[in-house]
C-alpha positions in Angstrom: -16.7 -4.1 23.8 -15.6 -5.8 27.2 -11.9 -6.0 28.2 -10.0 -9.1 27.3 -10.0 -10.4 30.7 -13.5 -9.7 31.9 -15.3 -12.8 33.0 -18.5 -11.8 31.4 -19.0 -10.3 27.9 -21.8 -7.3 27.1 -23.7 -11.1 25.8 -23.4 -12.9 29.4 -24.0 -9.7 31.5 -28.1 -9.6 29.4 -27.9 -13.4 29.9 -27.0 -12.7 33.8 -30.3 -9.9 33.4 -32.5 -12.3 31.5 -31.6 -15.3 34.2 -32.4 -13.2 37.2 -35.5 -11.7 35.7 -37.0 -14.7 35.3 -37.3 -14.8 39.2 -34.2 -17.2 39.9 -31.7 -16.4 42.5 -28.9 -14.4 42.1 -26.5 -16.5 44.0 -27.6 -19.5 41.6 -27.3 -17.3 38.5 -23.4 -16.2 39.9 -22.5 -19.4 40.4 -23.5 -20.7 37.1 -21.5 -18.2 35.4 -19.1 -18.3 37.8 -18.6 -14.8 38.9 -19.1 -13.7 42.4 -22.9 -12.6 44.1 -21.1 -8.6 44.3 -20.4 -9.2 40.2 -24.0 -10.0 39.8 -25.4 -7.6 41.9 -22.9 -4.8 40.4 -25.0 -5.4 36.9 -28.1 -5.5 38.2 -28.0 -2.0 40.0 -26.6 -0.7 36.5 -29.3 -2.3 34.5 -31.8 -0.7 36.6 -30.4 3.1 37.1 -29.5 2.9 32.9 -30.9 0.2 31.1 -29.0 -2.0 28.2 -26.5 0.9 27.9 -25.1 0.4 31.4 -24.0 -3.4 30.5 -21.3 -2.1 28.3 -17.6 -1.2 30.0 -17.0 2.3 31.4 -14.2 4.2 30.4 -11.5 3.9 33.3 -10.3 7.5 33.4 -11.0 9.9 36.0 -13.4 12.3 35.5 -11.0 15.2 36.7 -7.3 15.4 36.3 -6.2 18.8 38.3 -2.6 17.8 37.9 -2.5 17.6 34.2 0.2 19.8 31.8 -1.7 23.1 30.7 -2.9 23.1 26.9 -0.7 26.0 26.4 2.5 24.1 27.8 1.7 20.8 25.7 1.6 23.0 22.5 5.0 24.5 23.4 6.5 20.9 23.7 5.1 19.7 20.7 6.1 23.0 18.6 9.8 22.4 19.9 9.5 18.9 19.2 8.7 19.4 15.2 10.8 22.9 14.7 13.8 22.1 16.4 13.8 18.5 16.6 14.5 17.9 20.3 13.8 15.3 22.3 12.7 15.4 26.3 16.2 15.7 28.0 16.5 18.7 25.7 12.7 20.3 25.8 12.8 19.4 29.5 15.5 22.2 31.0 13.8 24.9 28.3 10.4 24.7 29.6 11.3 23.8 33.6 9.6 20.5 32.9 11.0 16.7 33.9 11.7 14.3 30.8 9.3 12.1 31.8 6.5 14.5 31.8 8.2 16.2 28.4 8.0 12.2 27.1 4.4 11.4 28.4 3.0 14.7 26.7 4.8 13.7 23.5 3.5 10.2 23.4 -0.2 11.4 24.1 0.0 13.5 20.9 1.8 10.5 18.8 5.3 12.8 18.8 7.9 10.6 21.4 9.8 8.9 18.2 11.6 10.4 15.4 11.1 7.5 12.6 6.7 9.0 12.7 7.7 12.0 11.7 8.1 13.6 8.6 11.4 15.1 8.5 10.9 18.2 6.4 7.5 19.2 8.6 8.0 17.1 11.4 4.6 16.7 11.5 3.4 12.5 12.0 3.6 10.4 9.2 0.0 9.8 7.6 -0.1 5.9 7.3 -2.7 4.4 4.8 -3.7 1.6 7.0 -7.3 -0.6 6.5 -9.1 -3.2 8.4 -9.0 -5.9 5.8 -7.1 -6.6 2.5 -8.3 -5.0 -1.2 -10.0 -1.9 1.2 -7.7 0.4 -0.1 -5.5 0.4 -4.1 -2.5 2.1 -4.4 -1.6 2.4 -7.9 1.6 4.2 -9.3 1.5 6.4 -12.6 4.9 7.4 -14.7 4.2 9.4 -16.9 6.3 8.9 -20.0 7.2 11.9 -23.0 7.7 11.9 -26.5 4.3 9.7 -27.4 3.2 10.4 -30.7 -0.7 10.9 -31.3 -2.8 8.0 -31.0 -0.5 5.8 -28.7 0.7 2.7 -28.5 3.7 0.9 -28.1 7.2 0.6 -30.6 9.4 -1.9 -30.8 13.0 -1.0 -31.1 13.9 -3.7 -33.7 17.7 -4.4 -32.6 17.3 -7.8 -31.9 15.0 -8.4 -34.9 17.3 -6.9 -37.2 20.4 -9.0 -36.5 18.2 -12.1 -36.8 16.9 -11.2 -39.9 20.4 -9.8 -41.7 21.6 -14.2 -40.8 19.0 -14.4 -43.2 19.0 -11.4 -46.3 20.5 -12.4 -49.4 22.3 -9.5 -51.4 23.6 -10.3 -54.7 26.1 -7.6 -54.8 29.6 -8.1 -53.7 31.0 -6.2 -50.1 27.3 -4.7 -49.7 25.8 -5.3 -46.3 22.3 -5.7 -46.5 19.7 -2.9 -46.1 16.9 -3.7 -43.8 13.9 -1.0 -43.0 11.4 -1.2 -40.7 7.6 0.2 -40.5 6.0 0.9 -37.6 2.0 1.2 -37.4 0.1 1.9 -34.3 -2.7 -0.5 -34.1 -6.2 1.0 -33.1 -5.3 -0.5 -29.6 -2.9 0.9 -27.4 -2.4 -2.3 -25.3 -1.1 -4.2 -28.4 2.6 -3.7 -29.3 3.3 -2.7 -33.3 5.1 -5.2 -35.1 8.7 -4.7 -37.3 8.4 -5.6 -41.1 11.8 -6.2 -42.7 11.5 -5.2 -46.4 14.1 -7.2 -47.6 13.3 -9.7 -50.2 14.4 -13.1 -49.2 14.3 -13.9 -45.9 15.3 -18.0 -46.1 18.1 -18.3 -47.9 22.1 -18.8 -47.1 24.1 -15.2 -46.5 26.5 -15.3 -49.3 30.3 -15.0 -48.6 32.6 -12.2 -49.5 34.6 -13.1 -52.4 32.3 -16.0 -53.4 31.4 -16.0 -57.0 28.7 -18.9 -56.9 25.9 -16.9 -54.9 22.7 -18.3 -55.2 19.7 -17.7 -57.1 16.5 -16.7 -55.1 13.7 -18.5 -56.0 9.7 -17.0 -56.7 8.8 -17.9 -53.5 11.9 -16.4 -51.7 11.1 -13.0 -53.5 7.8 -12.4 -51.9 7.5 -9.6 -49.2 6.9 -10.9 -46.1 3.5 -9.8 -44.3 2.7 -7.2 -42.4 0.9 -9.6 -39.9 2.6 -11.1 -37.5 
């Protein structure tokens, strides 16, 4: 892959080849694609020592760097940096070293800011990162106790119940009515059990303390309601 700012692409430079092979020019083949006759003549001479491998871009670092920090001085910065915490003005005067050396050794081995680093290790932070969207799932688990066997879900009924006491008739005086509940698990353990209030009547007026006119339920008030919902 070219630079961002190079005239010709890896595509242009085998056009550039192709163009001048064909027996044209090369000042008419630089001037089309407007770069300069020492441009063209730069790819040529690559094409020809190394083939289609030599149209790609060249790493820009020296071959040789006699100047560079010793390994064994890098790993000393770095193990200060994650053991003690401490930054270049502080690593510097330990090791003999300027801060700006200490901070371009730290930022080669991804260690110059405190929020990528792991504060108990102090080792960098391992980021999940992907080219594209949907490459990677993250999915949490909580793991939840007291499940019976077999699963599923259960209701806790509160809500359920005080709807249906409005509605329970009890003939007895200064009684609140009694209302049970059975749970079931259903074979699936997506699909939430349903409450079953046993009472009998479940559409007819509350009766009032005191009251001595309660009414009568009728046959069809007496039936249990199902269990389906």
């Amino acid at each position: 892959m070219s630079h961002r700012n190079a005239r010709l692409p890896v595509h242009g430079r085998r056009l550039l080849i192709q163009r001048i092979r064909s027996g044209r020019p090369v000042a008419h083949v630089a001037a089309e694609m407007g770069i300069s006759r020492a441009t063209a003549h730069k790819w040529v001479r690559r094409w020809k020592a190394e083939g289609d491998p030599g149209l790609f871009d060249r790493l820009s670092r020296p071959r040789t760097t006699p100047h560079r920090t010793a390994p064994e001085t890098e790993a000393v910065v770095c193990d200060l940096r994650q053991t003690r915490k401490l930054g270049p003005a502080r690593i510097g005067p330990i090791l003999g070293l300027p801060a700006s050396m200490v901070h371009r050794i730290l930022t080669r081995h991804g260690l110059n800011r405190p929020a990528w680093l792991a504060r108990p290790t102090g080792e960098p932070i391992r980021r999940h990162e992907r080219s594209r969207p949907g490459e990677l799932m993250h999915v949490d688990i909580k793991k939840i106790g007291n499940i019976p066997d077999g699963g599923g879900w259960r209701t806790v009924g509160r809500t359920a119940g005080n709807r249906n006491r409005q509605a329970t008739t009890d003939l007895r005086k200064n009684c609140k009515p009694v209302i049970g509940y059975s749970y079931t698990t259903p074979p699936s353990t997506t699909t939430p059990a349903w409450p079953t209030a046993r009472s009998c009547p479940t559409n007819a007026s509350t009766p009032r303390s005191g009251s001595g006119n309660a009414p009568t339920p009728s046959s069809r008030d007496t039936e249990s309601p199902s269990n389906t919902p």
